[in-house]
C-alpha positions in Angstrom: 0.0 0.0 0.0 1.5 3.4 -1.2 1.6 5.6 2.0 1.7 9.1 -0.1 -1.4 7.5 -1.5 -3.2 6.5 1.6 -7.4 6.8 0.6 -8.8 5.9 3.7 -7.7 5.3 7.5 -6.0 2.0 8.1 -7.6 -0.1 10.8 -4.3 0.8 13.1 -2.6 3.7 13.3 -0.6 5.3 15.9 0.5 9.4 16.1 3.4 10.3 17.2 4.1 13.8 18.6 5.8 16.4 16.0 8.5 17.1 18.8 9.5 14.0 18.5 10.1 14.5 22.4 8.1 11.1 23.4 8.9 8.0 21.9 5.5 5.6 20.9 4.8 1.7 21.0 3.8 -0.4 18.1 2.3 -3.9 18.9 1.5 -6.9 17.1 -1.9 -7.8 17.2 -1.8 -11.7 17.1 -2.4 -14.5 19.5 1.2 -16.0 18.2 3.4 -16.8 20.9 7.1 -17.5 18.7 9.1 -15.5 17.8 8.7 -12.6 14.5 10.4 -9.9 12.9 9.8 -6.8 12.3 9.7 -4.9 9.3 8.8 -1.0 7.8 7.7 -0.2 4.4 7.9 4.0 4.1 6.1 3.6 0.8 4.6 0.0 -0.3 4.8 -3.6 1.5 6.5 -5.1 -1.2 9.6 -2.7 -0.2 9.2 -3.1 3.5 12.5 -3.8 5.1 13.6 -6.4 8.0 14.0 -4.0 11.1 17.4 -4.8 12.4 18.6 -2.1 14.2 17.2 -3.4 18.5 19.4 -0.5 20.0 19.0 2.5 20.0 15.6 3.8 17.6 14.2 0.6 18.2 13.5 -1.5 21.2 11.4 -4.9 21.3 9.8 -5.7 24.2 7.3 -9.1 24.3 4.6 -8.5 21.3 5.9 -4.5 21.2 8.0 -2.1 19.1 9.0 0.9 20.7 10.1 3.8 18.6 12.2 6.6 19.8 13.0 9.9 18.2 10.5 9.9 15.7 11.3 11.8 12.1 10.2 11.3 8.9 12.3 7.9 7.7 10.7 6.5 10.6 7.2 7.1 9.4 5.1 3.9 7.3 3.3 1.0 7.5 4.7 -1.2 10.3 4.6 -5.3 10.6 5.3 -8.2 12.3 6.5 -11.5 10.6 6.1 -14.9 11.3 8.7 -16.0 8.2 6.8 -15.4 5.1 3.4 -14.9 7.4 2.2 -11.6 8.4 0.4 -11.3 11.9 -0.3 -7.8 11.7 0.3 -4.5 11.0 0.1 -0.7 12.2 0.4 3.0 10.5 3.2 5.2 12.5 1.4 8.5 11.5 3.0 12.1 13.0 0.6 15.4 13.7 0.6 17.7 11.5 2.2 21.5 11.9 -0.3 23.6 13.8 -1.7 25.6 10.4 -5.1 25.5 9.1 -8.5 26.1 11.3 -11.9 24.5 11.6 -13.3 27.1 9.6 -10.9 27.1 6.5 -10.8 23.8 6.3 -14.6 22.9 6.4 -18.4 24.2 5.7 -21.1 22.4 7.1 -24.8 23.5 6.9 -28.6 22.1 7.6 -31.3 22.3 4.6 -33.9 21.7 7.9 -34.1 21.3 11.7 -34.1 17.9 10.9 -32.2 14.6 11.9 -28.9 15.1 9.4 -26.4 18.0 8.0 -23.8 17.9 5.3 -20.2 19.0 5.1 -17.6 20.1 2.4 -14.1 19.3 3.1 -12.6 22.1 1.0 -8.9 21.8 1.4 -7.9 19.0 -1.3 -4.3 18.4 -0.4 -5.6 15.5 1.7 -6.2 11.9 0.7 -8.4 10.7 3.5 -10.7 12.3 5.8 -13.4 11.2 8.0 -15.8 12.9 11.0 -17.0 11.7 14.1 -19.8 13.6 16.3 -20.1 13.6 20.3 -17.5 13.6 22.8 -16.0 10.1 22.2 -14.5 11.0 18.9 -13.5 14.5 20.1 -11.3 12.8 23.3 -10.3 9.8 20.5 -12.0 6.7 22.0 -12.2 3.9 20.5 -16.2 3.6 20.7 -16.5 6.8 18.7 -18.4 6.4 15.0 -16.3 8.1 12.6 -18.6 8.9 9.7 -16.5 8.4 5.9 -16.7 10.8 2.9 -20.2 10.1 1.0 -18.3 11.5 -2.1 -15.0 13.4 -3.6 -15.4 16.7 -5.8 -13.2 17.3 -8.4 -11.0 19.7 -6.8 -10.1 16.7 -4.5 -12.2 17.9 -1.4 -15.2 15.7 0.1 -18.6 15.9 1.0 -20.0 14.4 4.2 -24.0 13.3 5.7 -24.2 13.2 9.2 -27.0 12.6 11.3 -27.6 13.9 14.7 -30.2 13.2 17.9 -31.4 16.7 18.6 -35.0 17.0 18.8 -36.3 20.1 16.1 -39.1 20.5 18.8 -37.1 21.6 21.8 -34.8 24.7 22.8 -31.6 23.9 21.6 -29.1 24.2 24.8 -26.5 21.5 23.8 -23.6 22.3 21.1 -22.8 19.6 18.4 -19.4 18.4 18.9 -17.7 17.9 15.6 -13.9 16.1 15.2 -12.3 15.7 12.0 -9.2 13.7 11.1 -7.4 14.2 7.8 -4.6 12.3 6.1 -2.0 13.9 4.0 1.3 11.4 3.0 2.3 10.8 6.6 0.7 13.3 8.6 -2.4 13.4 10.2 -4.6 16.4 11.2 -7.1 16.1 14.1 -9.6 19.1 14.5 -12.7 19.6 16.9 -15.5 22.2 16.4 -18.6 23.3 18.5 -21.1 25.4 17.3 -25.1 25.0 17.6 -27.0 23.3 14.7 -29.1 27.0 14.4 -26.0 28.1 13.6 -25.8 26.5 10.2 -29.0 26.5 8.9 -29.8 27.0 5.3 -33.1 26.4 3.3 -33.0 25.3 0.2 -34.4 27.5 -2.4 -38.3 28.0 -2.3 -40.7 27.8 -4.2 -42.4 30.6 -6.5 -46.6 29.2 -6.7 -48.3 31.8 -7.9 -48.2 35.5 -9.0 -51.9 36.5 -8.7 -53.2 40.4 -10.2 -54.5 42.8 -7.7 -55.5 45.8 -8.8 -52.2 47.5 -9.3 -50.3 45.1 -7.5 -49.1 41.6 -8.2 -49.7 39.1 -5.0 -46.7 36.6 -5.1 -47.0 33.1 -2.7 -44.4 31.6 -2.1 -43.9 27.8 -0.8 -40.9 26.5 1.0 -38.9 24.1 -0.2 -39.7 20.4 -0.3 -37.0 19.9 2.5 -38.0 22.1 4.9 -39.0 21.1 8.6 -42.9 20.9 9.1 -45.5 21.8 10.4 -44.6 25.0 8.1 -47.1 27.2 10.5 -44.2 26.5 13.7 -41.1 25.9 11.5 -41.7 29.2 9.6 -39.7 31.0 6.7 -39.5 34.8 5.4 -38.8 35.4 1.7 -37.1 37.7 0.5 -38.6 39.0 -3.3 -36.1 40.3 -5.8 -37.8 41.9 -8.8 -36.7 44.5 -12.0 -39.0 46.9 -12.9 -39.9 46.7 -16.7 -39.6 50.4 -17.6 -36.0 51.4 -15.7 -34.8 47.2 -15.0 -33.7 48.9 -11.4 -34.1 45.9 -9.1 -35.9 46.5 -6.0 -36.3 43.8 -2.7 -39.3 43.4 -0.4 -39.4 40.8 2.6 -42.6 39.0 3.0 -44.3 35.5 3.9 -45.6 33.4 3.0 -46.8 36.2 0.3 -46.0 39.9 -0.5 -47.3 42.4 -2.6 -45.2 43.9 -5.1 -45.9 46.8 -8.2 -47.9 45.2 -11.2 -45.2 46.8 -13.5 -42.3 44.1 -13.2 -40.5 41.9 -15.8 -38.9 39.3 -13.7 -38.7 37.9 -10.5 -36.7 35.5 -8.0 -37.0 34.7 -4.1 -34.6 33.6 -1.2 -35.3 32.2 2.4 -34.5 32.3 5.5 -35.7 31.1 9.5 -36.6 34.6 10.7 -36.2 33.4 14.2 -32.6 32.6 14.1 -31.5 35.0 11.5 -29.9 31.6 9.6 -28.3 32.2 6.0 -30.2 32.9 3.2 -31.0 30.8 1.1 -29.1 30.4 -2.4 -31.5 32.7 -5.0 -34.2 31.2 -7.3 -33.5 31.6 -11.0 -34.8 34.4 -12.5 -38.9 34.3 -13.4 -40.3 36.3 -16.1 -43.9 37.8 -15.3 -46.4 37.2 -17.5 -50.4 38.2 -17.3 
């Protein structure tokens, strides 16, 4: 397996501190009691090497492989041999420099007050990412679920569904706790964010129903979108209407819901949403909708 390469998380994998002040232990998972060798492959496990050198980097004790003074060259896929029969075997990652933040890293939002909420990964240097929720994956425990990418862009970054427990119905009081760990060749980068799901809501576009005559006046309803938390008349929305006026094309904006009335005299039309409640982000615009009556 090419390290530089690495696509998703091996199933062992241990970080050593970019100091290199503390040394780490490797083991070999395997109920074999005689004796094996070690071996390191920095890049693939065709080129791993026997590990000879008991003195003063290394240091075997029982089923473990202590490493001291950890630097690059030390880095890869470590395991143990039985002869030509491998017992097991475990990534020697390091953390990675102290650079980007939660924030330039990753955007998450929420279409609804609903159960889930997605995430771009935007940084596309990395190979390998994954996200955990709760306390468990933010203080690294083993019983954390760490959630995998549900697809890559083509700019390399990642898109994530995650699904939470907070009930839409109640005040929320409790933050989400969110932990990412990202791979890049032989570093690792572990990050944890809090933030309220409020805090990243988003509607989806509405949607433009109707654009009824009255009098002078044009009396548009407005829908919102199908992914929006119901019952509509507690999980409310306010529209915002952006309209040009046919004889000047100056575009004017009116806030209304779930209808407004705007001048007769328009050419074309598009709306945008929001929870007035909150004050979340808008919504992205509707296309442009040419009047007709």
């Amino acid at each position: 397996m090419d390290l530089l390469g690495l696509h998703h998380f091996p199933e062992n994998f241990v970080t050593a501190k970019r100091d290199h002040s503390n040394s780490v232990t490797l083991t070999c998972n395997t109920n074999f009691d005689g004796p094996f060798t070690w071996k390191l492959a920095a890049k693939t496990v065709d080129e791993a090497e026997e590990i000879e050198d008991l003195n003063s980097t290394y240091k075997q004790v029982g089923k473990n492989l202590i490493v001291s003074d950890v630097d690059s060259p030390l880095l890869g896929e470590y395991s143990c041999w039985s002869g030509e029969e491998r017992l097991s075997s475990t990534f020697l990652l390091v953390e990675a420099e102290e650079g980007d933040d939660f924030d330039s890293l990753m955007k998450c939002w929420a279409k609804s007050y609903d159960c889930t909420f997605s995430c771009n990964w935007t940084k596309g240097k990395y190979t390998a990412v994954r996200l955990g929720l709760g306390d468990d994956c933010s203080e690294g425990r083993k019983s954390c679920h760490w959630v995998n990418s549900s697809g890559q862009h083509l700019n390399g970054g990642f898109q994530f569904e995650l699904s939470h427990s907070l009930s839409p119905y109640a005040e929320e009081t409790n933050m989400l706790v969110l932990t990412a760990e990202a791979i890049m060749n032989n570093n690792i980068l572990r990050r944890t964010k809090r933030f309220y799901l409020r805090d990243i809501i988003q509607p989806e576009s509405p949607q433009i129903i109707n654009c009824q005559e009255v009098e002078q006046e044009l009396n548009v309803t407005i829908d919102p979108p199908s992914s929006w938390s119901s019952p509509h008349s507690f999980f409310s929305l306010e529209h915002e209407i952006q309209y040009k006026l046919k004889d000047d094309g100056k575009e004017i904006k009116v806030i209304g819901s779930p209808s407004a009335l705007i001048p007769k005299k328009i050419s074309m039309l598009r709306v945008r949403s929001r929870d007035p409640l909150v004050l979340s982000n808008w919504s992205q615009w509707t296309p442009w909708k040419n009047v007709t009556y």
